[in-house]
C-alpha positions in Angstrom: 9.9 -34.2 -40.9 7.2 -36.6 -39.8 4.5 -35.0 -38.9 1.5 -37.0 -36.2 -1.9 -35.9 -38.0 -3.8 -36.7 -34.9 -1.7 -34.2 -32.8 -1.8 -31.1 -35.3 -5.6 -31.9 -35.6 -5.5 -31.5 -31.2 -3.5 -28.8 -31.6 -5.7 -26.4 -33.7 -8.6 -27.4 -31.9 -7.2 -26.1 -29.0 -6.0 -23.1 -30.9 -9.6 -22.5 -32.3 -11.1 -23.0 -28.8 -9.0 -20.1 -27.3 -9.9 -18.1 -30.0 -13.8 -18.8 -29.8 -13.5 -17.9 -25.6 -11.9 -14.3 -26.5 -15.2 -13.7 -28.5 -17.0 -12.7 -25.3 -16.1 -13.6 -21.5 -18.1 -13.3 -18.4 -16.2 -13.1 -15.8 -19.0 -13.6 -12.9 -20.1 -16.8 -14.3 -19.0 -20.0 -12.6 -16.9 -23.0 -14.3 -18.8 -25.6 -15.8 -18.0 -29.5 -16.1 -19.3 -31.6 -19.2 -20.1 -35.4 -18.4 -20.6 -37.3 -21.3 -22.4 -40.9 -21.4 -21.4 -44.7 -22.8 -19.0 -44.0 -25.9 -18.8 -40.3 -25.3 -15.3 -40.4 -24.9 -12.1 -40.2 -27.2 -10.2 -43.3 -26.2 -6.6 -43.6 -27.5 -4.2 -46.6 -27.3 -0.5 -46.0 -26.2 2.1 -48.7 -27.3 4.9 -49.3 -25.0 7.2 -46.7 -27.2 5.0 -44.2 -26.4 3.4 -43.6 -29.7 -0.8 -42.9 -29.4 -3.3 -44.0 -32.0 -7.2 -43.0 -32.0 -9.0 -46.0 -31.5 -12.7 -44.7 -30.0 -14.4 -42.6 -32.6 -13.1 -43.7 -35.1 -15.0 -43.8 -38.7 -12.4 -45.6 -40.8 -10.7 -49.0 -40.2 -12.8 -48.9 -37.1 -13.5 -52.6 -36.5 -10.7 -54.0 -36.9 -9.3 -51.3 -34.6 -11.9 -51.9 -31.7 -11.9 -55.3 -31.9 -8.0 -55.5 -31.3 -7.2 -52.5 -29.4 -10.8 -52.8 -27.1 -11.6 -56.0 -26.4 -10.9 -56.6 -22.4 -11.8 -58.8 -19.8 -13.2 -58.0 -16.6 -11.0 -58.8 -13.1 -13.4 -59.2 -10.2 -10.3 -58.4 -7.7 -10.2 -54.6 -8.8 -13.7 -53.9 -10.4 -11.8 -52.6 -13.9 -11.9 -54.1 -17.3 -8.7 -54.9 -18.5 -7.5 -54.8 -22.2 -6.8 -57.6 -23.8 -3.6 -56.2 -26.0 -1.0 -56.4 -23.6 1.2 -54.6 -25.3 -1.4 -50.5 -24.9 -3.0 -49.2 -22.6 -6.4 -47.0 -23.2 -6.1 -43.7 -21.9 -8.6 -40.5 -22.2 -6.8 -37.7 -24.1 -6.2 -34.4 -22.1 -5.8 -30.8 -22.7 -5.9 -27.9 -20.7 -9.6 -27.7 -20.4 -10.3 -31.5 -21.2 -13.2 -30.7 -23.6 -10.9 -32.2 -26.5 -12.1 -35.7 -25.3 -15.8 -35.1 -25.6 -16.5 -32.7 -28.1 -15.8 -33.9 -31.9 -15.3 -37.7 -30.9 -13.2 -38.1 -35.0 -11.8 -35.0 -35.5 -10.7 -36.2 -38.8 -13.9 -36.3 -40.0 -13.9 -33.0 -42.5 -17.8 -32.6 -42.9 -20.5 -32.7 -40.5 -21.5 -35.9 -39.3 -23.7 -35.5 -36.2 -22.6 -39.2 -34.9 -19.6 -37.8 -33.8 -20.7 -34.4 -32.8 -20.8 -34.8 -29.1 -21.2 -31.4 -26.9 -19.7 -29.9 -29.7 -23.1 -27.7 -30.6 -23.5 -27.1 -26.9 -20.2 -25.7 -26.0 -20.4 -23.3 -28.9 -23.6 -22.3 -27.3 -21.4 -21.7 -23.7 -18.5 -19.8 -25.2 -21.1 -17.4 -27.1 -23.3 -17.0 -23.6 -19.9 -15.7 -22.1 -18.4 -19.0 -21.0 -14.2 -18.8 -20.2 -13.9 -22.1 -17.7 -15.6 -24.9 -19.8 -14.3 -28.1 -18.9 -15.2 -31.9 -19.9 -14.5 -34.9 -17.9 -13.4 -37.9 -20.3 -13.6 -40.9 -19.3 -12.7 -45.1 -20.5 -16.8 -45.8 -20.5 -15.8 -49.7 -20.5 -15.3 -49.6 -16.5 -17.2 -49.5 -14.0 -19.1 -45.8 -13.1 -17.9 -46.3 -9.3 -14.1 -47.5 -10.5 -11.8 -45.9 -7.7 -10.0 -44.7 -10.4 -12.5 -42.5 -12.3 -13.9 -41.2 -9.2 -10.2 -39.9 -8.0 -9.8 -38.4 -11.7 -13.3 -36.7 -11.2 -12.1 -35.5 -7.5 -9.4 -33.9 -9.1 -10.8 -32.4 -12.1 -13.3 -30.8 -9.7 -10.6 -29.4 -7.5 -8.8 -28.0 -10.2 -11.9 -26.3 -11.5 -12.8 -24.5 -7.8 -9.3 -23.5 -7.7 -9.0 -22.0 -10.6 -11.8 -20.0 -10.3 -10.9 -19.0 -7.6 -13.0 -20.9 -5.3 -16.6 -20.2 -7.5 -18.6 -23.5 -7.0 -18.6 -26.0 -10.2 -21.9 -26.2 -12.2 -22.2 -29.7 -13.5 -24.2 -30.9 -17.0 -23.7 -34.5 -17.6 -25.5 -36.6 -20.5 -26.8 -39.9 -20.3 -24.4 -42.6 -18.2 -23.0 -39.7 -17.0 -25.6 -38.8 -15.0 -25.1 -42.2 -13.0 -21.0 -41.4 -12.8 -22.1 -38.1 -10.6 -24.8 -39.7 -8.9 -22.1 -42.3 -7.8 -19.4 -39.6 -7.3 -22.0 -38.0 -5.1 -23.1 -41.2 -2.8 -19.1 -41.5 -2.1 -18.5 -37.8 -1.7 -21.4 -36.2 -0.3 -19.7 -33.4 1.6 -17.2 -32.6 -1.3 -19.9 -32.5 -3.3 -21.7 -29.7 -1.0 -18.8 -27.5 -0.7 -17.7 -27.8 -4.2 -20.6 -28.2 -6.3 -23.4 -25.2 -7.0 -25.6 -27.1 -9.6 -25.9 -30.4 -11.6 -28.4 -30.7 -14.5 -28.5 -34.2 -15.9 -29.4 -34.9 -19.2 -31.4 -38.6 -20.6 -29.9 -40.0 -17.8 -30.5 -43.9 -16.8 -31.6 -43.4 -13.7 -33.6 -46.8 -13.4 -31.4 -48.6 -16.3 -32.9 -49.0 -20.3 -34.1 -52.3 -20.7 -34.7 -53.0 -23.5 -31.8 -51.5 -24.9 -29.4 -53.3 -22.8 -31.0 -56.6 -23.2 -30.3 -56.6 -26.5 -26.9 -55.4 -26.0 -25.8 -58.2 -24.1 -27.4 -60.9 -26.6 -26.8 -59.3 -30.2 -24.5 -56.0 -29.3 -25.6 -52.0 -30.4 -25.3 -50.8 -34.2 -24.5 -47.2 -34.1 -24.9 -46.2 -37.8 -27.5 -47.6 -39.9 -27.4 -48.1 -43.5 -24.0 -48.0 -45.9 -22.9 -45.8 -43.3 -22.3 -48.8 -41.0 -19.9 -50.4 -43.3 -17.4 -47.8 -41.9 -17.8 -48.2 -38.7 -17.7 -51.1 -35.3 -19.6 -54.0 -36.6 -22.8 -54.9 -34.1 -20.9 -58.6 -33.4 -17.9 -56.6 -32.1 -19.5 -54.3 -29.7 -21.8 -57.3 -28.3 -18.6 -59.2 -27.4 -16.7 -56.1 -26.0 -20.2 -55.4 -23.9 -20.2 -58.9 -22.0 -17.2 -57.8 -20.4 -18.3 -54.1 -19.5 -19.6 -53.3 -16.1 -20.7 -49.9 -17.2 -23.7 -51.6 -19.4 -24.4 -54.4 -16.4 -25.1 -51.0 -14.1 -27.1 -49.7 -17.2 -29.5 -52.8 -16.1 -33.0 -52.3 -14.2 -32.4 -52.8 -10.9 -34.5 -55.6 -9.8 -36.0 -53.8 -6.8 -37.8 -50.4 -9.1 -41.7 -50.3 -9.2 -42.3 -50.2 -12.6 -46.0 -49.1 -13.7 -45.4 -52.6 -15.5 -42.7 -54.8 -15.7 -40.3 -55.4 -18.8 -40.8 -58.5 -20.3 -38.2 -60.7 -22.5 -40.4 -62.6 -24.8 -38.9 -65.6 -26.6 -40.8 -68.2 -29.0 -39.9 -71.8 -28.8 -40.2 -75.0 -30.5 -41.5 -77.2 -27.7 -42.0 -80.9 -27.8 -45.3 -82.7 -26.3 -45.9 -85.8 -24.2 -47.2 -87.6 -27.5 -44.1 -86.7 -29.6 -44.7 -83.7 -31.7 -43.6 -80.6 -31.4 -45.9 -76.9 -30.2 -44.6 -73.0 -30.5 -44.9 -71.5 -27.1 -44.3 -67.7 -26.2 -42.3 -67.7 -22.7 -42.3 -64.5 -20.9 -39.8 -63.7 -18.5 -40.7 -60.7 -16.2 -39.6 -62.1 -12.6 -36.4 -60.3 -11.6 -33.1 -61.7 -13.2 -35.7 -64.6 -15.0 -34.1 -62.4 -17.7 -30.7 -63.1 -16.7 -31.3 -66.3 -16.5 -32.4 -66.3 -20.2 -28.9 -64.6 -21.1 -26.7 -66.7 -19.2 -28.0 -70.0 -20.9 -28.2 -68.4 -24.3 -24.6 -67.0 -23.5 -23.0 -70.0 -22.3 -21.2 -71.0 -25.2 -20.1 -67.6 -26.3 -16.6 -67.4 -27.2 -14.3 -64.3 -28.5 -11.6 -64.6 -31.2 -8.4 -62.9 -29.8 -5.0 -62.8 -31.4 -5.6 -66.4 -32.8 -7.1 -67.4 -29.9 -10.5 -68.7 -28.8 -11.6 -67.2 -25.6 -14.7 -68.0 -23.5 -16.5 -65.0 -22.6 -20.2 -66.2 -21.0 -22.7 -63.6 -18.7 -20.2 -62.2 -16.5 -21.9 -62.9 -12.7 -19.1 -61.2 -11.3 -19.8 -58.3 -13.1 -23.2 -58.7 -12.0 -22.7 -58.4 -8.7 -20.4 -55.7 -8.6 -23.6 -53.7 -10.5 -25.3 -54.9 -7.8 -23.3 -52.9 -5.7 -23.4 -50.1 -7.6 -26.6 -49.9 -7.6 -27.8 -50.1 -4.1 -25.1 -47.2 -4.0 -27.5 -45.1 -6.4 -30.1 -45.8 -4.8 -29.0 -44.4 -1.2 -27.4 -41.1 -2.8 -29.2 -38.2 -1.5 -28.5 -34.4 -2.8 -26.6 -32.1 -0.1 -28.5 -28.7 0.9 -27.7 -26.0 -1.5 -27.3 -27.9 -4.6 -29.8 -27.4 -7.4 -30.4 -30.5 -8.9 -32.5 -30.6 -13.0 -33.6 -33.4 -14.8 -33.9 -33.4 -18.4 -35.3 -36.1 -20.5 -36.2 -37.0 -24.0 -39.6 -37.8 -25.0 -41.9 -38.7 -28.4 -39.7 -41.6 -29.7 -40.3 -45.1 -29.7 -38.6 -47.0 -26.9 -37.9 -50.7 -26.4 -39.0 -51.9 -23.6 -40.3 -55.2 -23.6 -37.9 -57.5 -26.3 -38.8 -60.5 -28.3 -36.9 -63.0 -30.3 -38.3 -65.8 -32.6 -41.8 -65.7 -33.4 -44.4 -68.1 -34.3 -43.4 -69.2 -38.1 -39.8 -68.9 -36.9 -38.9 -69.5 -33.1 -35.6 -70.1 -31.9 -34.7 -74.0 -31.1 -31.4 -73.3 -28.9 -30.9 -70.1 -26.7 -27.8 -69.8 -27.9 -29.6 -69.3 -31.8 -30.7 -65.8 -29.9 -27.1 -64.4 -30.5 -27.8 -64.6 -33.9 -31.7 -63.3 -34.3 -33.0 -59.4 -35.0 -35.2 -58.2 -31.9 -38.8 -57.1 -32.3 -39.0 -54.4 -29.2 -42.9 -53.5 -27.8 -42.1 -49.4 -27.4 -42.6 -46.9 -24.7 -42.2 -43.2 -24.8 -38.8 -42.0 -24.0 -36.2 -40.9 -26.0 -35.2 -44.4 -28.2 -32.8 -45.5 -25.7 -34.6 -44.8 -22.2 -37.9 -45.0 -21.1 -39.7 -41.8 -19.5 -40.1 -44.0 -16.4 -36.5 -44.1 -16.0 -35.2 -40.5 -17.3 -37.6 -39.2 -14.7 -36.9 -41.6 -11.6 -33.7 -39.8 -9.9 -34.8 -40.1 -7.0 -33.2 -37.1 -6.1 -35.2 -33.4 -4.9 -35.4 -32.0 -8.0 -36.2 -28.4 -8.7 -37.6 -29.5 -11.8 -37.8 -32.2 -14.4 -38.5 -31.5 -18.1 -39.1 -33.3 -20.7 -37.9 -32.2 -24.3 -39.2 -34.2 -27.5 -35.8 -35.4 -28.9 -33.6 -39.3 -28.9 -31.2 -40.0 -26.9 -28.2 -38.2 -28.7 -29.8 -35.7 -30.5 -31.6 -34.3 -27.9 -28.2 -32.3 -27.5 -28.8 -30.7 -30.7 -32.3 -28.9 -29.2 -32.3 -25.5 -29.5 -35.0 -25.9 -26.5 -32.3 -27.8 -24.3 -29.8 -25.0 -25.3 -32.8 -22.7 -24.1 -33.6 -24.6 -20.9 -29.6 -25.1 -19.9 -28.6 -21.7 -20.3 -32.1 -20.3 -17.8 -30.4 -23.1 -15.2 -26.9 -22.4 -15.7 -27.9 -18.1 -15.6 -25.4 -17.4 -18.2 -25.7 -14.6 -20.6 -28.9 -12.2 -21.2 -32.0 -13.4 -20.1 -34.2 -15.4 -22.5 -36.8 -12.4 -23.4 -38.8 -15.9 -25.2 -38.2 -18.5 -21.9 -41.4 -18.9 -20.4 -41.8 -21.5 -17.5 -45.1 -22.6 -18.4 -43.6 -23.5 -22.2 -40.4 -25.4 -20.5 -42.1 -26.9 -17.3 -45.2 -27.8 -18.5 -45.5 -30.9 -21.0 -49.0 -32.8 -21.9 -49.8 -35.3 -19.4 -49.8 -38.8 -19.7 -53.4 -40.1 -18.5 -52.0 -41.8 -15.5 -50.6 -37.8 -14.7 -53.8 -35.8 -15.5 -55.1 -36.1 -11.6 -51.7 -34.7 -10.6 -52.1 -32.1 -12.5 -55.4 -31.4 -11.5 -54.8 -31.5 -7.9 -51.9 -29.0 -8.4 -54.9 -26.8 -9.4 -53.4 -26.8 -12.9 -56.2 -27.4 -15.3 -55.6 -28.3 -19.0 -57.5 -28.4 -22.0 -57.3 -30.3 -25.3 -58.7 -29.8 -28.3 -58.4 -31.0 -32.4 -60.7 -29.5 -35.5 -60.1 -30.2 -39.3 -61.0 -26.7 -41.4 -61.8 -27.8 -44.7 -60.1 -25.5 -47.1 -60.1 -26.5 -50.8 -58.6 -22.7 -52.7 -55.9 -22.6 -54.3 -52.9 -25.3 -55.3 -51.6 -27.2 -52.2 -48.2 -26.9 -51.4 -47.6 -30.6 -49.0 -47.2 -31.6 -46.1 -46.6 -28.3 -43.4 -46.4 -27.8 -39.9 -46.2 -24.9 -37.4 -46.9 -24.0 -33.7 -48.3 -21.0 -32.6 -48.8 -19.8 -28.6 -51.2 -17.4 -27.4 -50.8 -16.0 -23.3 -53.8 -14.6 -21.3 -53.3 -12.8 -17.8 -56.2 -11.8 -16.2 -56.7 -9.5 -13.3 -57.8 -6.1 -11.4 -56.2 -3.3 -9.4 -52.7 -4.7 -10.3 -53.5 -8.1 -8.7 -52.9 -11.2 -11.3 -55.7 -13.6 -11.8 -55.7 -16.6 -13.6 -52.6 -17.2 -15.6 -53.9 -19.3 -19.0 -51.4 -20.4 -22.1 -52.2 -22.4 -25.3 -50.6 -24.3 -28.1 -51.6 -24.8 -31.6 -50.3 -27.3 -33.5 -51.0 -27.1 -37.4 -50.9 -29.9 -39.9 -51.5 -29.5 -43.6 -51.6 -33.2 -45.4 -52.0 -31.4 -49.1 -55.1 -32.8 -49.1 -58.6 -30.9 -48.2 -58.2 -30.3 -44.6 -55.9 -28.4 -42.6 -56.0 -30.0 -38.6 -55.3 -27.6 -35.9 -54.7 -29.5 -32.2 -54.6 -26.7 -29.5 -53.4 -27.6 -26.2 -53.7 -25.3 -23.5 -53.1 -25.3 -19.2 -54.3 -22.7 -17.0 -53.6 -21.5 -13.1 -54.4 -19.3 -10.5 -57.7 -17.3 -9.9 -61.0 -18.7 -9.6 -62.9 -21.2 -11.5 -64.5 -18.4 -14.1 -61.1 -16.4 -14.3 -59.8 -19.8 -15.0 -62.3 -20.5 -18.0 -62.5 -17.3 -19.3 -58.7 -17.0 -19.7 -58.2 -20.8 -21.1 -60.8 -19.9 -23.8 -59.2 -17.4 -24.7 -56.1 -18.2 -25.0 -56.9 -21.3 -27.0 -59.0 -19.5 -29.2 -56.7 -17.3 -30.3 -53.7 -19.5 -30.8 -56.5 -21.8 -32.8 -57.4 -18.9 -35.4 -53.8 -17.7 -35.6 -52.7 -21.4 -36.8 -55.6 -21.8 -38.7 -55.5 -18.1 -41.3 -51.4 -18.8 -41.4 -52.4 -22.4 -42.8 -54.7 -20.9 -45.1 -53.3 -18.0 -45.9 -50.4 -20.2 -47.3 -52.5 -22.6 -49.3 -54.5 -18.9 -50.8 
């Protein structure tokens, strides 16, 4: 009897999943959808027989796969990418629940590889905070995040969740480009949105698009795995022809009208000749609105996709442009109905390309088109490697708060914090006897932020000493963090309200460095003091004996 791996392998994860939801159900809580981002999807192929084969994740015979089974072409009639294969059609695997899709994107794969391990940590986290009614919203991430067709499927979805819960509002949690899917649902469906929807908490969303990343995508394409590890998977050449023809990525653009503190820039070094005859190296910068897109169109020109024997031009789409045009300006009006609580997450402490260079001095590129073929050198922001802070932060939506957790783009769903901070939001399970607003709301300020904070009557306080320690054998590199609280008060009334942070570092060397950060609020200006030294004092010594009480 012939038996279809990939089915069985569906099957038991649905059998598993049951069997993880009888662990521990609370009834009172209300369904949850996950909304994953650009490649968060299973996407399967289906022949004209009828017969379905894996094609997105897909860690073995992957490129080959992706480039036949994936490669599409964009029709400005409808808005949707088309495949190219006449002979499949892509289609988003469903179950009951529809958290196959987004959860373990190769189930095949028999040990851990975190690559493919999409919400998988985070719905284990759900189903052990009492979750029954998890759902997940797959989606073909090629098309457009306003396609008619995606936002009926999502209409639906959400019905079928309010019904079956017998009318209990949907809780929302998207991740990345899904973040921009819901905000587009939203503009479209504002009043089904209010009646049917209780809370959205987006995670490393795009808000105000990732520059530098998607520059790059549409001249040299995305590798996903680095190292031997990319040998088994989609080669960067295939995704970057696959992306020229993707209107999700175009919306994943800046839009040309956002304030930026400053500007991304595409730098590109070329060989210039003089009046006299002889040739200069000149640095252009392009920072103008769509002077960048200019720069991709010419280098793009000549592009051309091998298909099926054949030799296909596939240029800068302008039609796809200015359908993300559209979608834009549609992201831009979206406002949040009364009632819904709206959180922004985003991912901080990693470098983030934001301004993108190719060529340089010794080497610049001669012909535009030579760009298709050149490494990028990125000038970084903070964000989370793929999107700056700027971005993640602009929703322009009434927040009830935005936090920012050190973590990239993907991994960020790993965070025990973010696991921390989404169940406090979502109030599922016990409360967090450890969650502490001022530790998940309060992260250290920026210079350009430190007068906000200050006229919020939050003050903050920063400070770094090296102990020099020389007994005993050291043991390497170590690191811990330590927190100290201070209330003060009389009569039962509270005061000021002071908590610090101490970082410790021990090189192996002779010093141990302690950094103590600390923020304060509420009483007066000597409750304020008082408490802030206090609290940083404390968590300064308690970092400091653990690090020498380890070398002793």
């Amino acid at each position: 009897m012939f038996v279809n791996i990939a089915d069985l392998i569906h099957k038991v994860e649905g059998w598993i999943l049951r069997e993880r939801q009888r662990r521990y159900v609370d009834k009172d809580l209300n369904p949850v959808l996950l909304v994953p981002g650009i490649g968060g999807s299973i996407l399967n192929a289906v022949y004209e027989d009828g017969t379905t084969e894996r094609v997105w994740v897909r860690l073995f015979a992957a490129d080959a796969e992706f480039r036949e089974k994936l490669y599409s072409k964009f029709d400005p009639k409808t808005g949707e990418t088309v495949s190219l294969n006449e002979k499949i059609r892509i289609e988003v695997p469903q179950d009951e629940h529809g958290i196959y899709s987004c959860d373990i994107l190769d189930p095949d794969v028999i040990i851990r590889m975190n690559v493919v391990y999409y919400f998988h940590d985070l719905i284990e986290k759900m189903l052990s905070w009492g979750y029954e009614q998890v759902f997940g919203f797959g989606y073909d991430f090629r098309q457009s995040n306003r396609l008619p067709e995606i936002m009926d499927a999502f209409r639906k979805k959400i019905e079928k969740m309010y019904k079956h819960a017998g009318g209990k509002k949907v809780k929302i949690v998207s991740h990345s480009m899904g973040g921009l899917l819901v905000k587009c649902f939203l503009a479209l469906n504002h009043e089904f949105f209010e009646k049917h929807v209780d809370t959205w908490i987006a995670i490393t969303a795009p808000w105000q698009g990732a520059p530098g990343f998607v520059t790059d995508c549409l001249l040299t394409g995305v590798e996903f795995l680095k190292g031997w590890q990319k040998e088994l998977f989609v080669a960067k050449w295939s995704t970057h022809q696959l992306l020229i023809e993707c209107p999700s990525l175009y919306e994943l653009m800046s839009p040309p009208d956002f304030k930026w503190k400053r500007p991304p820039e595409l730098h590109v070094w070329r060989k210039c000749e003089t009046s006299n005859g002889s040739c200069s190296v000149e640095k252009a910068v392009f920072n103008r609105p769509y002077s960048c897109v200019e720069v991709m169109a010419d280098a793009l020109k000549d592009n051309t996709l091998h298909f099926n024997g054949e030799v296909l031009p596939c240029p800068f789409n302008y039609d796809i442009l200015e359908w993300s045009n559209k979608t834009r300006e549609l992201l831009k009006n979206a406002s949040l109905p009364k009632g819904v609580l709206f959180y922004n997450i985003y991912g901080t402490s990693q470098d983030t390309p934001f301004d993108v260079c190719y060529g340089s001095s010794d080497c610049p590129i001669e012909n535009l088109s030579h760009i298709l073929k050149t490494e990028a050198t990125f000038t970084c922001v903070d964000g989370d490697g793929t999107v700056p802070v700027e971005s993640a932060k602009a929703d322009l939506l009434d927040a009830v708060a935005r936090v920012g957790i050190p973590g990239d783009h993907r991994g960020i769903l790993l965070e025990e914090r973010l696991f921390r901070v989404v169940k406090h939001w979502l109030k599922a399970g016990e409360p967090d006897p450890f969650y502490n607003p001022i530790n998940d709301y309060v992260v250290i300020p920026t210079p350009a932020e430190y007068d906000e904070y200050q006229r919020s009557h939050v003050e903050i306080s920063f400070a770094k000493h090296r102990q020099d320690e020389q007994r005993g054998q050291s043991h390497g590199h170590r690191q811990g963090e330590f927190i100290a609280a201070v209330i003060s008060g009389s009569n039962g009334k509270i005061g000021a309200r002071a908590e610090a942070h101490a970082t410790v570092e021990d090189d192996g060397g002779d010093f141990v460095e302690v950094s103590t950060f600390g923020v304060v609020e509420g009483g007066d200006a000597g409750e304020r003091k008082l408490a802030l030294d206090k609290a940083m004092a404390a968590a300064s010594d308690k970092a400091t004996n653990v690090a020498i009480g380890c070398r002793g």
